[in-house]
C-alpha positions as CSV (number, residue, x, y, z in Angstrom):
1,X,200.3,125.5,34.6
2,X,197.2,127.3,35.3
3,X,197.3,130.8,37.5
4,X,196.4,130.1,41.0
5,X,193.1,131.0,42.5
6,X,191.6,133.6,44.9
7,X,188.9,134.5,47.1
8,X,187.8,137.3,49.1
9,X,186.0,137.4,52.8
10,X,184.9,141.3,53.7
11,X,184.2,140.9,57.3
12,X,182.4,144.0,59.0
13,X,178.5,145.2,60.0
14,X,179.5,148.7,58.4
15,X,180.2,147.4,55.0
16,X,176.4,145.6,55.4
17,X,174.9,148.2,56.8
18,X,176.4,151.1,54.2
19,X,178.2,152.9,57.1
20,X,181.3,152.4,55.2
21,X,182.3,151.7,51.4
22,X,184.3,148.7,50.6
23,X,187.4,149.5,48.7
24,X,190.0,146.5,49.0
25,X,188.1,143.9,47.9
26,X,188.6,146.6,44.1
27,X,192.4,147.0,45.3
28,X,192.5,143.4,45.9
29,X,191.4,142.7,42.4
30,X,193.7,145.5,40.8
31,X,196.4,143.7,42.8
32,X,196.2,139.8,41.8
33,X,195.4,140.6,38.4
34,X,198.9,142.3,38.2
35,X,200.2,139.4,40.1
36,X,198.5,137.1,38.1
37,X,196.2,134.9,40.7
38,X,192.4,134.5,39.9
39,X,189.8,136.1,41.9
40,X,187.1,134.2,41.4
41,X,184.6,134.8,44.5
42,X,184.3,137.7,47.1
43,X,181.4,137.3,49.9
44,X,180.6,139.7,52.8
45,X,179.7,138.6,55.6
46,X,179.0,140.1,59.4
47,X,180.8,140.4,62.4
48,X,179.0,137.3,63.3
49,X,181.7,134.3,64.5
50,X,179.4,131.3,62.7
51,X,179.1,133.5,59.4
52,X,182.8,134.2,59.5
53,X,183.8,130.5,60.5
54,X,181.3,128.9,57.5
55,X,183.0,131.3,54.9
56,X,186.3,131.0,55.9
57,X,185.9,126.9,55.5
58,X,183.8,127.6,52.4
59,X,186.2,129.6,50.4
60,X,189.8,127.6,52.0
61,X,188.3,124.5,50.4
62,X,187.9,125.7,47.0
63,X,190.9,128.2,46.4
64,X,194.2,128.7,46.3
65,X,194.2,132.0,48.6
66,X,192.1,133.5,51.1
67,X,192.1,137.2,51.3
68,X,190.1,138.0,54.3
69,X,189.6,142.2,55.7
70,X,188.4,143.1,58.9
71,X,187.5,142.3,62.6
72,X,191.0,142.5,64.0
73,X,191.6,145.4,65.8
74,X,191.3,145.9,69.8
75,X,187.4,146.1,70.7
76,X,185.0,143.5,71.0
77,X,183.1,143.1,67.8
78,X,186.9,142.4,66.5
79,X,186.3,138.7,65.9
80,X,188.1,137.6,62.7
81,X,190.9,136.2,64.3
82,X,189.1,133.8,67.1
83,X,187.0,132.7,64.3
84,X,189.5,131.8,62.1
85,X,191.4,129.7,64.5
86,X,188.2,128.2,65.3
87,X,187.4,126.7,61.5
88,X,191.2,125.4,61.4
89,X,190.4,123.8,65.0
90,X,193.4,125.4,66.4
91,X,194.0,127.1,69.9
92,X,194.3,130.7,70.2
93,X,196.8,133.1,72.4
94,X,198.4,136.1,72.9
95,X,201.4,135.4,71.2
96,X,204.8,136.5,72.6
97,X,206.1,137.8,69.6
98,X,203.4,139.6,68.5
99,X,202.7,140.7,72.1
100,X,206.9,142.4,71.9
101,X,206.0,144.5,68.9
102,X,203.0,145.8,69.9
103,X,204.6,146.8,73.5
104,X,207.9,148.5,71.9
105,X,205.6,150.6,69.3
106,X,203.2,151.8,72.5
107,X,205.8,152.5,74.7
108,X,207.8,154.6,72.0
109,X,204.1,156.5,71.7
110,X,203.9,157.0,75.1
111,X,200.6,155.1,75.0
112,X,199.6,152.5,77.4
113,X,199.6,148.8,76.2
114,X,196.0,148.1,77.8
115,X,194.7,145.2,78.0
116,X,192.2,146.4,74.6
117,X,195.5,147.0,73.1
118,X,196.9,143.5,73.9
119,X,194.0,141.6,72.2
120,X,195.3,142.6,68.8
121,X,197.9,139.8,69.9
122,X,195.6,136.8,69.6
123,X,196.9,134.6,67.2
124,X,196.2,131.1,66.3
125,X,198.1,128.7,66.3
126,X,200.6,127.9,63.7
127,X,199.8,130.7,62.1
128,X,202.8,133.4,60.8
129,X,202.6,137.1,61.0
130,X,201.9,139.6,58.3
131,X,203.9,142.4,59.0
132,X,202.0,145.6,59.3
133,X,204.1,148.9,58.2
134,X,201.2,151.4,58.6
135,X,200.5,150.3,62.7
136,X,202.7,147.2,63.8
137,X,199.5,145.2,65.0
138,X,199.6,142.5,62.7
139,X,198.0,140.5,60.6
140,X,198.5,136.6,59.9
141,X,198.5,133.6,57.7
142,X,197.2,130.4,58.4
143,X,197.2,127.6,55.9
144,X,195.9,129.4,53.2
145,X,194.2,131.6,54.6
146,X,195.7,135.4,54.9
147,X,193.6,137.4,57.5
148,X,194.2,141.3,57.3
149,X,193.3,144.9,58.6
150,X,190.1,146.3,57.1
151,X,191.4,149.8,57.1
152,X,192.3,150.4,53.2
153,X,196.0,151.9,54.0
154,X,197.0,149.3,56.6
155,X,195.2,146.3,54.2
156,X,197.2,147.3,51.3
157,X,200.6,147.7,52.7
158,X,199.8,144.2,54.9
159,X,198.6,142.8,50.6
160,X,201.5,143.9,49.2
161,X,203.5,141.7,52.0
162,X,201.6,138.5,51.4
163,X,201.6,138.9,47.9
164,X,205.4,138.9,47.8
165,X,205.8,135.8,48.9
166,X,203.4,134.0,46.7
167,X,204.8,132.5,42.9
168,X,203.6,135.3,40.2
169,X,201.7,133.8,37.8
170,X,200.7,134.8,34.0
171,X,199.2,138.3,34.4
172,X,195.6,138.8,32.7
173,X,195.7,140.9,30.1
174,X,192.4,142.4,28.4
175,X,191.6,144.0,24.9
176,X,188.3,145.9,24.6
177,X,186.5,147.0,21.4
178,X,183.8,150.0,21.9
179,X,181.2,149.8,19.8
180,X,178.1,152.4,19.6
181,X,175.5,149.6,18.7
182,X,173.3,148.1,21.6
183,X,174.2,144.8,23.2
184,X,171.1,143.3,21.4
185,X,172.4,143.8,18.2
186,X,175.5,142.5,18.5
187,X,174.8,139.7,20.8
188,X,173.8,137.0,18.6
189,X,177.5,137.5,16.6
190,X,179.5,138.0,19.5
191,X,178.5,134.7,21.6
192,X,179.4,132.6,17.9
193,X,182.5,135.0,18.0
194,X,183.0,133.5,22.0
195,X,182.9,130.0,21.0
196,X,185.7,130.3,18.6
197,X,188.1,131.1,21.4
198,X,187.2,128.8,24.8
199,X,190.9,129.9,26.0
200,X,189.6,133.5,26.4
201,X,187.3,135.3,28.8
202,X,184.6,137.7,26.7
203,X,182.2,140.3,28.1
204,X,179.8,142.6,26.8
205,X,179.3,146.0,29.1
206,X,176.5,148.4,28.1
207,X,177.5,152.2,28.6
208,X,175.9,155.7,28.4
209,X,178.1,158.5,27.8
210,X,177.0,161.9,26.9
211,X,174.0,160.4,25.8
212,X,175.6,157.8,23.4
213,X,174.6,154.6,23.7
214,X,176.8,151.7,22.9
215,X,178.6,148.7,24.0
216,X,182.3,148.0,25.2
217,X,183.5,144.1,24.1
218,X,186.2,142.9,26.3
219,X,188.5,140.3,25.4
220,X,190.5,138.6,28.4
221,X,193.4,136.6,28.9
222,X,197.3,135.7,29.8
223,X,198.7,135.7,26.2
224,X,199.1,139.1,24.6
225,X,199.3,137.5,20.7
226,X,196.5,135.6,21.0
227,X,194.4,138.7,22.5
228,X,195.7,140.9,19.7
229,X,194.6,138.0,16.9
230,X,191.2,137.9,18.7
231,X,190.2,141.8,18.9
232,X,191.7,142.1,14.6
233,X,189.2,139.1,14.1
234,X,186.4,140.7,16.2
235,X,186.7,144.0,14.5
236,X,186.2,142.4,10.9
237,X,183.6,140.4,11.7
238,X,181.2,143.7,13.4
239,X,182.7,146.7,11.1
C-alpha cells in the first residue's frame, strides 16, 4: 500500500511580506518523512478568509492530510479557524470544552480570560481538539484537515500530537552520490540511469563549496536494498 499523502497551508501576512521566516513548513517535512507520509505540495497564502477557504478545499480534495499553520490566536486578523469551518460548511462556536481549559490555565496565571482570550475557543463543528502542551489554546482537526499554531514551538509539539495518531507508513529513505563534475556533464547519463528505476525518486543538486564545483545525485525511496543496488550501479556507470 502506497504511503499516504500531505499538504501544507502557511497562513500569515508576515510570512508574505518577509516580517517573519517560515520554519514548520521544513519541520513539517523533517517530520512526515520520518513518519513516512508524502508531502507533496505546500502553498502560502494571506490572512485573507477567501484565500484561506479556496486552499483549504484545494488541498483536502487531493491529499491525504492537511497541515495548515497560523491565524489562530486571540486578535482579529486570527482567521484560520472561521475559515476552515466555512469550506466544510459547518457552524462555528465557542466550544465548552475548549472554553474550560483555556479558563483553568488563565486563572492559574492570574490572567484575565477576556473576551480576546475567549476567541481562541472558536471551533467548528465536529471538529476534535489538538492538544497544545506549550499554551493550552488548541488547535483542531476537522475531516482531514489538521489546523495548528504558527508559532514554531507550539506547532511542533501540537505536530507531534496529530502525527501520533496517524498509521506510519514506509519511511523515505535517500542515498546521494557527490560528484565534482557539472550537472551538464552528467545529465545526459543520469536521466537514462533514472529510467531504469521508475520505483525511485532521482535529483541532481548543483553546489559550490570552497570554490569547488560539483554535483550531489540523490537517490530516493522506501526500500533500503534497492537504494543501496541503485547508488553501486550509479557509481559504476559515472566513475
Amino acid at each position: 500500500m502506497p504511503n499516504q499523502t500531505a499538504a501544507m497551508l502557511v497562513i500569515g501576512d508576515e510570512i508574505l511580506s518577509g516580517r517573519t521566516r517560515d520554519s514548520n513548513m521544513h519541520h513539517l517535512a523533517m517530520s512526515l518523512t520520518e513518519h513516512g507520509l508524502v508531502l507533496a505540495e505546500a502553498r502560502v497564502v494571506a490572512d485573507d478568509h477567501a484565500a484561506i477557504v479556496v486552499g483549504v478545499n484545494a488541498l483536502r480534495g487531493a491529499y491525504d492530510h492537511v497541515f495548515t499553520s497560523g491565524g489562530i490566536g486571540p486578535t482579529h486578523d486570527d482567521i484560520t479557524a472561521e475559515a476552515v469551518a466555512a469550506a466544510f460548511g459547518v457552524p462555528i462556536t465557542q466550544r465548552a470544552d475548549a472554553m474550560a481549559l483555556l479558563s483553568v490555565h488563565y486563572e492559574r496565571q492570574g490572567v484575565p480570560f477576556n473576551e480576546a482570550r475567549q476567541r481562541m475557543a472558536r471551533i467548528p463543528d465536529g471538529a476534535v481538539l489538538i492538544d497544545n502542551p506549550v499554551s493550552i489554546a488548541p488547535g483542531f482537526s476537522l475531516g482531514n484537515v489538521h489546523v495548528m499554531a504558527g508559532v514554531p514551538r507550539i506547532f511542533e509539539a501540537m505536530l507531534a500530537g496529530v502525527l501520533s495518531g496517524i498509521a506510519h507508513g514506509k519511511p523515505l529513505l535517500s542515498r546521494s552520490l557527490r560528484m565534482l563534475k557539472g550537472e551538464g556533464e552528467i545529465a545526459t547519463s543520469f536521466a537514462a540511469f533514472a529510467a531504469l528505476y521508475p520505483d525511485l525518486s532521482m535529483g541532481s543538486y548543483p553546489f559550490n563549496t570552497n570554490g569547488a564545483f560539483g554535483t550531489n545525485l540523490v537517490i530516493r525511496g522506501t526500500d533500503a536494498d534497492r537504494l543501496d543496488a541503485a547508488l553501486l550501479a550509479l557509481q559504476a556507470l559515472l566513475a
